[in-house]
C-alpha positions in Angstrom: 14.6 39.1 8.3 10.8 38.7 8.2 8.9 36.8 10.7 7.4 33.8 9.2 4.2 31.8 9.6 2.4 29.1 7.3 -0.8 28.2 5.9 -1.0 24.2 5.5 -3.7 22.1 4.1 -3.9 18.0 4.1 -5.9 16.0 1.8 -6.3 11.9 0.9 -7.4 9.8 -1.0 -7.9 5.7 -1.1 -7.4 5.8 -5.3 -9.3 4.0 -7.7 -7.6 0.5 -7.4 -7.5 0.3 -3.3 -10.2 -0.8 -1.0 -8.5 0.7 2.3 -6.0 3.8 2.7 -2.8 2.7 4.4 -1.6 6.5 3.9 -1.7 9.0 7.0 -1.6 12.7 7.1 -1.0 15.5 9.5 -0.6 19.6 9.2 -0.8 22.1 11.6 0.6 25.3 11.9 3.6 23.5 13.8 4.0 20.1 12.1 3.4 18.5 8.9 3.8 14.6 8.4 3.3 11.9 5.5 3.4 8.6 6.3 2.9 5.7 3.4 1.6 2.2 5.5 3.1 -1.0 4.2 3.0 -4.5 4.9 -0.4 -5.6 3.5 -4.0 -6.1 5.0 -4.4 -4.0 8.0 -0.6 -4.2 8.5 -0.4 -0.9 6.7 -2.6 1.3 7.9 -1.7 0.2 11.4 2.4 0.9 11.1 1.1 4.6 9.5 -2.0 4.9 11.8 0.6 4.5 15.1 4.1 6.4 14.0 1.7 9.6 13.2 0.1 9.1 16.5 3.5 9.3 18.1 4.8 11.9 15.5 2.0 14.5 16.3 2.6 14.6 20.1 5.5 16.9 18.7 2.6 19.0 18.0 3.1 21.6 20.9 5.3 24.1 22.8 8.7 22.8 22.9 11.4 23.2 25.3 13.9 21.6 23.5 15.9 21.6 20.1 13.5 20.8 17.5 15.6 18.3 15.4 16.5 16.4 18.2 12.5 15.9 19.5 11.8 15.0 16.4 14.8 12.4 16.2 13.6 11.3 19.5 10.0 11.4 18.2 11.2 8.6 15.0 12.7 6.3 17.6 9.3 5.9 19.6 7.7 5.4 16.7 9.7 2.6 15.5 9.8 1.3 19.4 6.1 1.3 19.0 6.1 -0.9 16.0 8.9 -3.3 17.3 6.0 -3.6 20.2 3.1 -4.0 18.1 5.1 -6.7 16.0 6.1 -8.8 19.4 2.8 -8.8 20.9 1.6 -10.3 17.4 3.8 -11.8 15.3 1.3 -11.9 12.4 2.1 -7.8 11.5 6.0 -8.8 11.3 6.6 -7.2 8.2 4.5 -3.9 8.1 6.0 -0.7 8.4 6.0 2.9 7.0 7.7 6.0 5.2 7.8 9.1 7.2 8.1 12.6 6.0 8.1 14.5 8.4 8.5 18.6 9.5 8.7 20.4 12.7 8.5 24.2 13.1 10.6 26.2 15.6 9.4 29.4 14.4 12.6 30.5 12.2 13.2 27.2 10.5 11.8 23.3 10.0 13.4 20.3 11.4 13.2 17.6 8.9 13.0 13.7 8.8 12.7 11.4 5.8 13.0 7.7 5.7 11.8 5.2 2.7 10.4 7.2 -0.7 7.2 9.4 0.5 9.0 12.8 -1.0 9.5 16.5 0.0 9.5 19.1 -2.4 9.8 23.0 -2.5 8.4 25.3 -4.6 10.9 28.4 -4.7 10.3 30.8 -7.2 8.8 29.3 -9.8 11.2 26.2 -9.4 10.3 22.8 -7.8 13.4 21.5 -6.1 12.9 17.7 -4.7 14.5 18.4 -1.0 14.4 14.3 -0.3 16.6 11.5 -1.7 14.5 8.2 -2.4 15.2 5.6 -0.1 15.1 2.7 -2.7 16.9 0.4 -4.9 16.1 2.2 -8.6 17.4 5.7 -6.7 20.4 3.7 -5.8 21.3 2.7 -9.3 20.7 6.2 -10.2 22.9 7.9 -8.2 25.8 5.3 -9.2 24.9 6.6 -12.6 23.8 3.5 -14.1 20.0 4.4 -15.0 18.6 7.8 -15.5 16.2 9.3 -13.5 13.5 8.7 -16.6 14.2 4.8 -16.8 13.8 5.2 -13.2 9.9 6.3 -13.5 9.3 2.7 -15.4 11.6 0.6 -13.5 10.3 -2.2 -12.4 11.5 -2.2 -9.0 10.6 1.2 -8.4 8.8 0.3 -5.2 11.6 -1.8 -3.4 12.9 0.2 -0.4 15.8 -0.2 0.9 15.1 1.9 4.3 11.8 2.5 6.0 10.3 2.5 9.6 10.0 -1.1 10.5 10.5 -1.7 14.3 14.3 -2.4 13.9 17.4 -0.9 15.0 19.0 -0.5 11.3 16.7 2.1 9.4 17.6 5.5 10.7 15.9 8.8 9.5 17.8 11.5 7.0 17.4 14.3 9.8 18.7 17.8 8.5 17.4 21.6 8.6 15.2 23.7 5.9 15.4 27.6 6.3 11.8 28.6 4.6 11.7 32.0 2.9 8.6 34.2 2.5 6.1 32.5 -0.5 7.9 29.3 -0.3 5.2 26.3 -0.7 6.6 22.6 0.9 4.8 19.7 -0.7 4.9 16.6 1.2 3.7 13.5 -0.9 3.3 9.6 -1.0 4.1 7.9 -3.9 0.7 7.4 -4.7 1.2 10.9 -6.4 4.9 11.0 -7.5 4.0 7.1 -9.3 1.8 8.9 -11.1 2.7 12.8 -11.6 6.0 13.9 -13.3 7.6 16.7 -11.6 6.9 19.5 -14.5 2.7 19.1 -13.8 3.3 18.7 -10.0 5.4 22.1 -10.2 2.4 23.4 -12.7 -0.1 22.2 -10.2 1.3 23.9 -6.9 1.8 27.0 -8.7 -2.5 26.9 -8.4 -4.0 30.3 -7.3 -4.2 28.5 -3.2 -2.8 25.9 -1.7 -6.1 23.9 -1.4 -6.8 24.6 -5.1 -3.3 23.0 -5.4 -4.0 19.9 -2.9 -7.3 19.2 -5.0 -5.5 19.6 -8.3 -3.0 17.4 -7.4 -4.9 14.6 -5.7 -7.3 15.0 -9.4 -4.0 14.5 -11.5 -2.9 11.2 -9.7 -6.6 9.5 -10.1 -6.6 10.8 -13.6 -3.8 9.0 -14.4 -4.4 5.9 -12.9 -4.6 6.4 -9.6 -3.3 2.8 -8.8 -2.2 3.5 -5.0 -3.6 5.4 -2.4 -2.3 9.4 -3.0 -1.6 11.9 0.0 -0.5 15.1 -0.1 0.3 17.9 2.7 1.2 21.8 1.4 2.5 24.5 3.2 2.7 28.1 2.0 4.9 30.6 4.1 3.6 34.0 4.8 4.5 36.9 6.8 3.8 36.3 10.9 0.6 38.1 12.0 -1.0 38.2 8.5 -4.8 37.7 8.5 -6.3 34.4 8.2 -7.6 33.7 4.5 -10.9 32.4 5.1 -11.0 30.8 1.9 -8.4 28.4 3.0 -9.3 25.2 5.2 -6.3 26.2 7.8 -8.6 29.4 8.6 -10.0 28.0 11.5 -6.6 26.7 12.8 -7.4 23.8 13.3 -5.0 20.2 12.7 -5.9 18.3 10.1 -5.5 14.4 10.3 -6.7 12.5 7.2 -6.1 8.7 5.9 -5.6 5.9 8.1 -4.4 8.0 11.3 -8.0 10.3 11.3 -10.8 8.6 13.8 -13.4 9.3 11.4 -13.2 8.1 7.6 -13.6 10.7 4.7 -15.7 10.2 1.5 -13.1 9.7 -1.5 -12.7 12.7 -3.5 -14.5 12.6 -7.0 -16.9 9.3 -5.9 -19.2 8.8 -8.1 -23.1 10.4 -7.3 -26.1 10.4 -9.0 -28.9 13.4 -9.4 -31.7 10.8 -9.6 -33.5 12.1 -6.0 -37.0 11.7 -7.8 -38.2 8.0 -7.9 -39.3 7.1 -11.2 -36.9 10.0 -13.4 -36.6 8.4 -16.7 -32.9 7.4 -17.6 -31.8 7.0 -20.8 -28.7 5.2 -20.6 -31.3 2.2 -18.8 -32.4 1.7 -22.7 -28.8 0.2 -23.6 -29.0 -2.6 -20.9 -32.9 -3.2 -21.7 -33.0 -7.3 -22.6 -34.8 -7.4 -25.8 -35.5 -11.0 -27.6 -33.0 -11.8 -30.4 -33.7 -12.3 -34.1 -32.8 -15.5 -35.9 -30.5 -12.9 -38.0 -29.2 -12.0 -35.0 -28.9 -15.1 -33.5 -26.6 -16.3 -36.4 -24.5 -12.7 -36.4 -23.7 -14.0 -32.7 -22.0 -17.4 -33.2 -20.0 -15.4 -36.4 -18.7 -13.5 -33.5 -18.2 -16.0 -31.4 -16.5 -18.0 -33.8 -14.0 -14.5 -34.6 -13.4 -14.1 -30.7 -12.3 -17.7 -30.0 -10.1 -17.6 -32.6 -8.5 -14.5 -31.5 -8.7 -15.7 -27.8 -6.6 -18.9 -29.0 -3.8 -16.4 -30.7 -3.9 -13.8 -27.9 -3.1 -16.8 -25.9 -0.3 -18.0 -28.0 1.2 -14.6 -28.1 0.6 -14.3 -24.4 2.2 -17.4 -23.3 5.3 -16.4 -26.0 5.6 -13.6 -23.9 5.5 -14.7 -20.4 8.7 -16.9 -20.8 10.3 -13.4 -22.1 9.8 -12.5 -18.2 12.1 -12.8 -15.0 11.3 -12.7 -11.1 13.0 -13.7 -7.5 10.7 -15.9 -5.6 11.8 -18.7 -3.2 12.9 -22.7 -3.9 14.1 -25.0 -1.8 14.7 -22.3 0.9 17.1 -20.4 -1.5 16.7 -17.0 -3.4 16.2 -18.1 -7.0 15.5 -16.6 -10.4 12.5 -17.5 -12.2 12.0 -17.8 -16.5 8.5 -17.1 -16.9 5.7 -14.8 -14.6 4.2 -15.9 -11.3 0.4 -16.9 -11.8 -1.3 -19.5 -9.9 -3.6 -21.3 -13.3 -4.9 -24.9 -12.7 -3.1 -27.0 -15.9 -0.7 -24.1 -16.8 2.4 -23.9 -15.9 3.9 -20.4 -16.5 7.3 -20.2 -15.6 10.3 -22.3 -14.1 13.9 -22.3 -12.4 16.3 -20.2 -14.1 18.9 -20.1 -11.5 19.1 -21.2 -8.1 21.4 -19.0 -6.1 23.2 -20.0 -3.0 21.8 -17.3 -0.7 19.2 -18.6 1.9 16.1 -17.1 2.7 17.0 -17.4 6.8 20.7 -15.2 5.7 17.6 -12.2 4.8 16.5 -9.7 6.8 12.6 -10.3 7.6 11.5 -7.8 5.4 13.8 -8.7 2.3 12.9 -12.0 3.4 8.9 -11.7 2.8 9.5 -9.3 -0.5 11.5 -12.4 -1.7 8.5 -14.7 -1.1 6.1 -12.7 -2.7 8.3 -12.1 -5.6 10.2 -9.4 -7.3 9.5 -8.7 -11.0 12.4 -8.0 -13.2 13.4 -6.6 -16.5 15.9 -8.9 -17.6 17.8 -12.1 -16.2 20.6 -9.8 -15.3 18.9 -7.7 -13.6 17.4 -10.2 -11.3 20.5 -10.8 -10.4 22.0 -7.4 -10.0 18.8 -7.1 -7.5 19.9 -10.4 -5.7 23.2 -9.0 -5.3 22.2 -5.9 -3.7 20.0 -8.0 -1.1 21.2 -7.5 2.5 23.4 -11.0 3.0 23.9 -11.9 6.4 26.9 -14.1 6.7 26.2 -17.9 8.5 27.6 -17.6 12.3 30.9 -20.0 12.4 30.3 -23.1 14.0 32.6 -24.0 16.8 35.5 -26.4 15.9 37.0 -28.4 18.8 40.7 -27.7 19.4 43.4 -30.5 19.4 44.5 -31.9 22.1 48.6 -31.6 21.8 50.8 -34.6 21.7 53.0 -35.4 24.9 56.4 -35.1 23.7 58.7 -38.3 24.2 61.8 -38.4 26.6 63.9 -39.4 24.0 62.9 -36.2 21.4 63.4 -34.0 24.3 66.8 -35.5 24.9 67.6 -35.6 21.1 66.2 -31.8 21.4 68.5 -30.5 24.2 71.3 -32.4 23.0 70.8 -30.4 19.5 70.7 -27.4 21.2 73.5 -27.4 23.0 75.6 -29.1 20.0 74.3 -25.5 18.2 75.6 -23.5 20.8 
């Protein structure tokens, strides 16, 4: 069998709607990680920032099986953020996806946990090598949505396992064996959200790797680009082959990028300008010039005005129609309940109400189904709020103690009556 080696490349980027990146990536010629922060504020890009810390120390000559140092590797990390979490109580809550590969030289160790994704390019054929952990996956694979009304779902984000600093969220660890021109694609959602599979599989199919990293990172701002979007490639190629020094990985160096890299990178496709000379005439300055308006004009404006407050009081009819078309979970009275209606804090409106209140308390919740339940869940339909509230992860009420009656003392004369029965029987 051919001796193996790998060309890798590693590129982020914040996306268009974000103001931080909570994503971290990693690749080297021994390790490639994705890990997709969560939690909110800094929460996230500290839970991402500290399990690839952790993850990369794997990064190095190993004396030992390389599945189990990397399942030894997930533990830390999730040690790290139980400590993180006790020392401040504030970050309970955060935590991360992990994707995660480790090279032994003949074959890659693998970890996955929440619904950053692995895929491989074989051929011409893009094969998804993870299994979402989340709740839309989990109606898919009991066959009752299809993996299209699972792109649109509306709890498409709701994970049902990630890193979080507990003892209940192990990793999917299992083995890959590579084969020579294989490219690996390790993704947050941030791209997969955005990107169906057919232009992923079009876009790593690019001339190199990095042309594919760019083109993929492109396709996910094009389209929105509502999350942050990181991506990590590897491309298999015969041991001892010369360096392309085209490629970024020529050097051989790591490469660390998002929240985990000490120094911050410039988002790809920022906006710049080519006006270095002071004083360049630019045109587009003569469509915001302030110019005094006509009495004509003057009297064109109020018609408009007139037009648009009209159409402001109908869009707001229609609007407000439609809001009590709408469902979520929130929290009332301490108990998981289903709101009519959407959840939008506007002085003098009131947009939704009380549906249903179940009988599930918010302290029977895990902490982290516990703070997605007070920020709210949207949902399609009333019953399928409540098909989400029955998949929630119930803890049952510990019994309360019950005191245990003190017997009766038995009178002389029963136990008489008694023995005399007794013996009457035999």
């Amino acid at each position: 069998m051919t001796a193996l080696s790998y060309r890798y490349v590693a590129l982020t980027d914040t996306g268009l709607r974000r103001s931080t990146n909570q994503d971290s990536g990693y690749a080297s010629d021994r390790l490639l990680v994705i890990a997709d922060g969560m939690g909110g504020a800094a929460a996230g890009d500290l839970a991402s920032s500290e399990t690839m810390h952790i993850i990369r120390q794997l990064d190095r000559d190993l004396d030992v099986d390389a599945l189990d140092a990397l399942e030894r590797a997930v533990h830390r990390a999730n040690d790290r953020l139980a400590e993180l979490i006790r020392k401040d109580p504030a970050v309970e809550g955060m935590g991360t996806t992990l994707e995660a590969m480790l090279w032994d030289g003949e074959k890659l160790a693998v970890a996955h946990l929440g619904d950053s994704r692995a895929y491989r390019l074989r051929g011409g054929t893009l094969t998804q090598i993870s299994a979402d952990h989340t709740f839309v996956q989990s109606l898919v694979d009991e066959g009752k949505i299809s993996p299209a009304e699972a792109r649109v779902h509306p709890h498409r984000s709701l994970l049902l396992r990630a890193l979080l600093g507990r003892d209940d969220n192990d990793a999917d660890l299992s083995w890959l064996q590579p084969m020579l021109g294989d490219r690996y694609l390790l993704c947050s959602d941030g791209l997969t959200d955005m990107v169906a599979d057919d232009v992923i599989r079009e876009a790593l199919q690019s001339e190199t790797i990095d042309m594919a990293a760019t083109e993929l990172v492109r396709l996910a701002l094009e389209n929105g680009g509502v999350d942050n979007v990181t991506v990590v490639i590897a491309e298999f190629v015969e041991k001892g082959a010369d360096p392309d020094q085209h490629l970024s990985s020529a050097d051989g160096q790591p490469q660390l990028v998002g929240a985990a890299a000490s120094q911050a990178r410039p988002r790809t496709g920022e906006a710049t300008t080519d006006r270095d000379e002071p004083g360049e005439f630019d045109p587009e300055e003569l469509r915001y010039a302030p110019r005094p308006p006509s009495s004509r004009r003057r009297l064109r404006g109020l018609a408009i005005a007139l037009v648009v407050a009209a159409l402001v009081v109908v869009a707001g009819s229609l609007a407000y129609s439609w809001t009590q078309k709408q469902y979520f979970i929130a929290a009332s009275e301490g108990k998981v309940t289903v709101f009519r209606g959407i959840q939008a804090n506007i002085p003098l409106l009131d947009l939704d109400h009380v549906e249903e209140r179940t009988t599930i308390t918010l302290a029977s919740l895990s902490d982290f189904q516990r703070k997605q339940v007070e920020a709210g869940i949207e949902a399609s339909s009333k019953d399928d709020a409540l098909r989400t509230i029955a998949a929630l992860d119930v803890r049952a009420p510990a019994p309360e103690p019950t005191e245990t009656p003190t017997p009766k003392p038995t009178s002389k004369s029963t136990t008489k009556s008694t023995a005399s029965e007794t013996a009457w029987l035999r």
